[in-house]
C-alpha positions as CSV (number, residue, x, y, z in Angstrom):
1,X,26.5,-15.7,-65.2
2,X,28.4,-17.9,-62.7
3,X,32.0,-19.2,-63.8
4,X,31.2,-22.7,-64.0
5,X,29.0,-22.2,-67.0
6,X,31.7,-22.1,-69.8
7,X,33.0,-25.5,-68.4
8,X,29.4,-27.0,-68.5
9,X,29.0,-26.2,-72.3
10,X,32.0,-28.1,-72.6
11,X,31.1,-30.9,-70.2
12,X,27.7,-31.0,-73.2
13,X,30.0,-31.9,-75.7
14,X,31.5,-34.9,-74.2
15,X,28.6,-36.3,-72.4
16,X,29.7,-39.9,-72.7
17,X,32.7,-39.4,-71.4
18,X,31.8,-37.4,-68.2
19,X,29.4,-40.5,-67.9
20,X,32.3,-43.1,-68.3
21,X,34.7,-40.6,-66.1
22,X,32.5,-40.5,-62.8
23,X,30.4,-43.8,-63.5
24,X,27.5,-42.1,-63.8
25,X,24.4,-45.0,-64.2
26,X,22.3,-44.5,-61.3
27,X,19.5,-47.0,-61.5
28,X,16.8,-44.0,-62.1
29,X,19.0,-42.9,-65.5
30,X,16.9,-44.8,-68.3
31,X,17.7,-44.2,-72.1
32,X,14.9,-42.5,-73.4
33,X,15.1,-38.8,-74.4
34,X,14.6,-36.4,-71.0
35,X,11.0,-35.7,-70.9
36,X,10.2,-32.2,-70.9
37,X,6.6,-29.9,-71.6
38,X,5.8,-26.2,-71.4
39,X,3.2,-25.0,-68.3
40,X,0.6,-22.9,-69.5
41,X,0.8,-19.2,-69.6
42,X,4.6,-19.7,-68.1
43,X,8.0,-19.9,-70.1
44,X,9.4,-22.6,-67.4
45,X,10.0,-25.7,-68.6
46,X,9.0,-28.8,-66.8
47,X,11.4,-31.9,-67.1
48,X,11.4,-35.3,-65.7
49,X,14.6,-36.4,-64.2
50,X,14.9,-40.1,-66.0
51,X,17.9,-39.2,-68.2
52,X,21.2,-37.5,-67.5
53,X,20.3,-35.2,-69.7
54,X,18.3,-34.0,-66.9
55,X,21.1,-33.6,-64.4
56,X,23.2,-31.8,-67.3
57,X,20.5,-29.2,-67.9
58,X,19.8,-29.2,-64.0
59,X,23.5,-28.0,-63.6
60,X,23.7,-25.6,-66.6
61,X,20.8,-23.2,-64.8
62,X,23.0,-23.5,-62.0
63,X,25.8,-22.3,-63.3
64,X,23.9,-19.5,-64.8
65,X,23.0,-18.2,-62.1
66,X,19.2,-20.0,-62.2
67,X,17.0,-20.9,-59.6
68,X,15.6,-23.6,-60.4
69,X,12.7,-26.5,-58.2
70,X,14.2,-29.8,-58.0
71,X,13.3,-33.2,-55.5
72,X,15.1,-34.3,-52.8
73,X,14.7,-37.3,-50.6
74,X,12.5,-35.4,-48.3
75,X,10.4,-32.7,-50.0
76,X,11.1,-30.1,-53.2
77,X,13.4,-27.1,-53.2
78,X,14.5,-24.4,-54.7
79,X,18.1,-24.4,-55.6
80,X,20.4,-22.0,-57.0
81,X,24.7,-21.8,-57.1
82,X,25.6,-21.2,-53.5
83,X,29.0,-19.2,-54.7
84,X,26.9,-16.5,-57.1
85,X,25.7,-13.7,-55.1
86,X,22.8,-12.8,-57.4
87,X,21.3,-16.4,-57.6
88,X,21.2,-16.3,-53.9
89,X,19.2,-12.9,-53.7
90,X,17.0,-14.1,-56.4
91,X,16.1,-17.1,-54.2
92,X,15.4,-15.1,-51.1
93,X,13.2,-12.8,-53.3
94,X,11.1,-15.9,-55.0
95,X,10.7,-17.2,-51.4
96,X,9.8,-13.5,-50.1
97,X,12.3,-14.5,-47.4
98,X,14.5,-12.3,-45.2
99,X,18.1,-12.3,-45.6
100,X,18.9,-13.2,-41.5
101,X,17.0,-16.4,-42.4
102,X,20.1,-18.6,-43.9
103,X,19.5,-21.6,-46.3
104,X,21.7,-24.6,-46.3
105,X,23.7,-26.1,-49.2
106,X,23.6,-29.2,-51.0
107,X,27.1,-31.3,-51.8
108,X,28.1,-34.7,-52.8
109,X,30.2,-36.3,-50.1
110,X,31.5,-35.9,-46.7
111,X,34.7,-34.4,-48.2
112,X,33.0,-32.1,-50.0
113,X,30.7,-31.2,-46.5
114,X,34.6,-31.0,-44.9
115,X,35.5,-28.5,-47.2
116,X,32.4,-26.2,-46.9
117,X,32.0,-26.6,-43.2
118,X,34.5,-27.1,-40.6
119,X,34.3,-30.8,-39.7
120,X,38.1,-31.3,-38.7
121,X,36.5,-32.6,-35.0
122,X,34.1,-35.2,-36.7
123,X,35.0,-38.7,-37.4
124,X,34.2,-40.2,-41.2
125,X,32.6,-42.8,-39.7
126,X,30.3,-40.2,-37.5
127,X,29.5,-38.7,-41.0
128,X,29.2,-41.6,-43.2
129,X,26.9,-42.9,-40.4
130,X,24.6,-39.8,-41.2
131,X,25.1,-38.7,-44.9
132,X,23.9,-39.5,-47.5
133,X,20.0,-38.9,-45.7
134,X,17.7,-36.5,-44.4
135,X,19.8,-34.7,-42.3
136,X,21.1,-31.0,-42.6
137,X,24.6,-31.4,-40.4
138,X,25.0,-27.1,-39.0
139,X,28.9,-26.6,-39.0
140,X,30.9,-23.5,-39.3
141,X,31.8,-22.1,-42.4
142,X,35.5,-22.6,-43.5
143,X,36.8,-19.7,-45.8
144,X,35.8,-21.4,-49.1
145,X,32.2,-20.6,-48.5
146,X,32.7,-16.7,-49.1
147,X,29.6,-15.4,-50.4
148,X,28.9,-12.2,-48.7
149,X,24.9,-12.8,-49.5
150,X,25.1,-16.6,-48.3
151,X,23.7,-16.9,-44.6
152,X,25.3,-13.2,-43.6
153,X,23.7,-13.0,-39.8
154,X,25.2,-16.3,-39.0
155,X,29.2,-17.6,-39.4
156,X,27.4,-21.0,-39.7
157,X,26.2,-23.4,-42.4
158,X,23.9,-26.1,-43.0
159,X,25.0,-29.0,-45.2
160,X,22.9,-31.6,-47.0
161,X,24.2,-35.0,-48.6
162,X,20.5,-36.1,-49.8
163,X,20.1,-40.1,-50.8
164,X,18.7,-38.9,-54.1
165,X,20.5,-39.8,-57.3
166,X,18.8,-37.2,-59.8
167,X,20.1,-34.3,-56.9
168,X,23.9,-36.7,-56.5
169,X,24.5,-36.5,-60.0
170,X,23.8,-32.8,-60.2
171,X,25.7,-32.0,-57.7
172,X,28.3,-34.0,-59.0
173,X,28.4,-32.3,-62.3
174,X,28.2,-29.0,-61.0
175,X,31.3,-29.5,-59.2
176,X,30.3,-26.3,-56.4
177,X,27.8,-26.1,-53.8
178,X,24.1,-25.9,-54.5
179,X,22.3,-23.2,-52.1
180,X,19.1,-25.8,-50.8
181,X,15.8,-24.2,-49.4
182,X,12.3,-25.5,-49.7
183,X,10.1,-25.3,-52.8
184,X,7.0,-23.0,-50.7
185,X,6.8,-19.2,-50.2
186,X,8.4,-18.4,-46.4
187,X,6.1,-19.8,-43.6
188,X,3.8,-22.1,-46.2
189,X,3.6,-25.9,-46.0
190,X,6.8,-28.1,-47.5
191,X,5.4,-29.6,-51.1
192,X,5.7,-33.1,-51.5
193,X,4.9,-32.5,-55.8
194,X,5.4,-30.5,-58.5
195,X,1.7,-29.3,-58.2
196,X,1.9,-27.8,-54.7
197,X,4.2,-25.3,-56.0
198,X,2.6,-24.3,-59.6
199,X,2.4,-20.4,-58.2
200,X,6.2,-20.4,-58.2
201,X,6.6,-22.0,-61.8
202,X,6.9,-18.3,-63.2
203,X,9.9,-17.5,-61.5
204,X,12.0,-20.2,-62.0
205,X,13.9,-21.1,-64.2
206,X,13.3,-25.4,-65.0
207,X,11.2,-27.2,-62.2
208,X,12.5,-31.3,-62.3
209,X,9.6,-33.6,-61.8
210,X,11.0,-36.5,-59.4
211,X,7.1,-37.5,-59.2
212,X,5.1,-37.5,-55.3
213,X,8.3,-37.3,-52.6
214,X,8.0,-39.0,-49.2
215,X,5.3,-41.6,-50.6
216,X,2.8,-38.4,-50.1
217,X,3.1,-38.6,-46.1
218,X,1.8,-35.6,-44.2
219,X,4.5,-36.2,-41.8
220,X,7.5,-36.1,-44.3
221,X,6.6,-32.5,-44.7
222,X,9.1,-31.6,-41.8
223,X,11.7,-32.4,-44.3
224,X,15.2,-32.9,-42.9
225,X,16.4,-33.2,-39.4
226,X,18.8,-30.1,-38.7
227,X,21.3,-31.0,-35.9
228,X,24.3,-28.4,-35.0
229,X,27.7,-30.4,-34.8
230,X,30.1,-27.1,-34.9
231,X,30.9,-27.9,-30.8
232,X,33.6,-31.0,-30.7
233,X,31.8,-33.6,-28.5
234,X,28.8,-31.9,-28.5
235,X,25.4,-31.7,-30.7
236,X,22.5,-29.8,-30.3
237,X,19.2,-30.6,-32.5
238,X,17.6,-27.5,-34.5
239,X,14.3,-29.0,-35.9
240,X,13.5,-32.7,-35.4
241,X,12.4,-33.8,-39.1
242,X,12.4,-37.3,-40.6
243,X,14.9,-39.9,-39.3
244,X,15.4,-38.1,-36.3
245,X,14.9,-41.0,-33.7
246,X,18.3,-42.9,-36.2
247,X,20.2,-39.4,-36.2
248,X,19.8,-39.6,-32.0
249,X,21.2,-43.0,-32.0
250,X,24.2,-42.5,-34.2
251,X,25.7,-39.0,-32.3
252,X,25.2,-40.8,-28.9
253,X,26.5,-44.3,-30.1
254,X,29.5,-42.1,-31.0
255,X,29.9,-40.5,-27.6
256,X,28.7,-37.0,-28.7
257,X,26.7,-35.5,-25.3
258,X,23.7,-32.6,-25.9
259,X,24.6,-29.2,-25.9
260,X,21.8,-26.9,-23.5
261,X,23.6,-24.0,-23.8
262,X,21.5,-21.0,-25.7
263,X,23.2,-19.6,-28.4
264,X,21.6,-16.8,-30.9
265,X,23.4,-18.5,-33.7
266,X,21.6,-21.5,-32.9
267,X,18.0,-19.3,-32.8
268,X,18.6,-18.0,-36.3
269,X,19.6,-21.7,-37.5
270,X,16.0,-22.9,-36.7
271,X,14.7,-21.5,-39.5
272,X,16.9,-23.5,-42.2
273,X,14.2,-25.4,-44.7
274,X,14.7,-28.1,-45.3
């Protein structure tokens, strides 16, 4: 078990205060009781994310080490605590992924992505002008991201600040990065529903239902768009995904010029998910 899990029993207890503390209503929270059936001939639970109680429960499995399919304002992924070594070797074996294949994480805010990634060269405004959205932001890692088992063939990172309040308040709760890859077996199409993952259900631990994803367009299925801002002044796009023509706009409006150099790094970061 991870070490945030004691804390998160804790943080069960005094629910309506966490709630009051961070100002926790997202318009998607309703007050009915979280939603929640069994799938057939699995043990994994299947949960709607209306109620916080969703988010709580979403960061409990992380914090036990879980792997668990959540929505994101591009497609579905599989998430797990970026910090705990065996969640992350659990999610490359449920994705039957190789190790030298990195994944990105998942964090509240751009001083959250600061402290995870080494950003010290990038204007807020830059940031806020990308984040929160469908963009994966490749920086280097800074010595708080120590996982020996997290991304080992590369000294870089991918960071995601999705515009998705069920995966913002998780995050928030959980209080650590969330490891991020998508919900599909390596090399299979991106799922835009709960259903287009149902061979996975076994091995997970909770799979939140935030209903069809990109309004069910094929074209969403890129997911994110991954850019590499690690070189001050310079960026260097990794996969062009949604919002990519807005993400072009911003790093040029701000001056930043388009690194051609070849870098391995940069070979082994084109195969983030999303």
């Amino acid at each position: 078990m991870c070490s945030q899990l004691e804390r998160l029993n804790s943080l069960r207890l005094l629910t309506s205060m966490k709630l009051l503390k961070l100002g926790l209503y997202p318009s998607y929270i309703r007050r009915n009781k979280c939603q929640s059936l069994m799938m057939r001939n699995t043990m994994t639970s299947v949960i709607s994310c209306v109620d916080f109680t969703a988010s709580l429960r979403a960061a409990e499995c992380l914090a036990k080490g879980q792997v668990i399919a959540v929505p994101t304002d591009t497609i579905y992924g599989l998430a797990c605590s970026a910090n705990c070594p065996l969640a992350i070797k659990k999610l490359y074996s449920i994705k039957g992924r190789e190790a030298v294949k990195p994944v990105a994480i998942c964090v509240t805010s751009v001083a959250d992505l600061r402290k995870w990634g080494e950003a010290s060269h990038i204007s807020d405004k830059l940031l806020d002008s990308l984040l929160p959205g469908p963009v994966t932001v490749v920086l280097q890692k800074t010595k708080h991201l120590d996982n020996p088992f997290l991304n080992p063939s590369t000294t870089k990172i991918g960071i995601r600040i999705p515009k998705h309040d069920f995966m913002n308040t998780v995050t928030k709760i959980f209080d650590m990065p969330v490891a991020l890859t998508s919900a599909n077996f390596s090399n299979e199409p991106s799922t835009l529903s709960i259903k287009e993952f149902e061979h996975l259900y076994p091995h997970l631990a909770a799979i939140f239902d935030g209903g069809l994803l990109s309004q069910g367009l094929e074209q969403n299925r890129t997911g994110s768009t991954v850019i590499d801002l690690s070189k001050n002044g310079l960026y260097k796009i990794i996969r062009k995904g949604i919002s990519y023509d807005n993400v072009i706009k911003v790093v040029e409006r701000y001056g930043l010029k388009k690194n051609n150099e070849s870098e391995n790094s940069l070979e082994i970061n084109q195969q983030l998910q999303k």
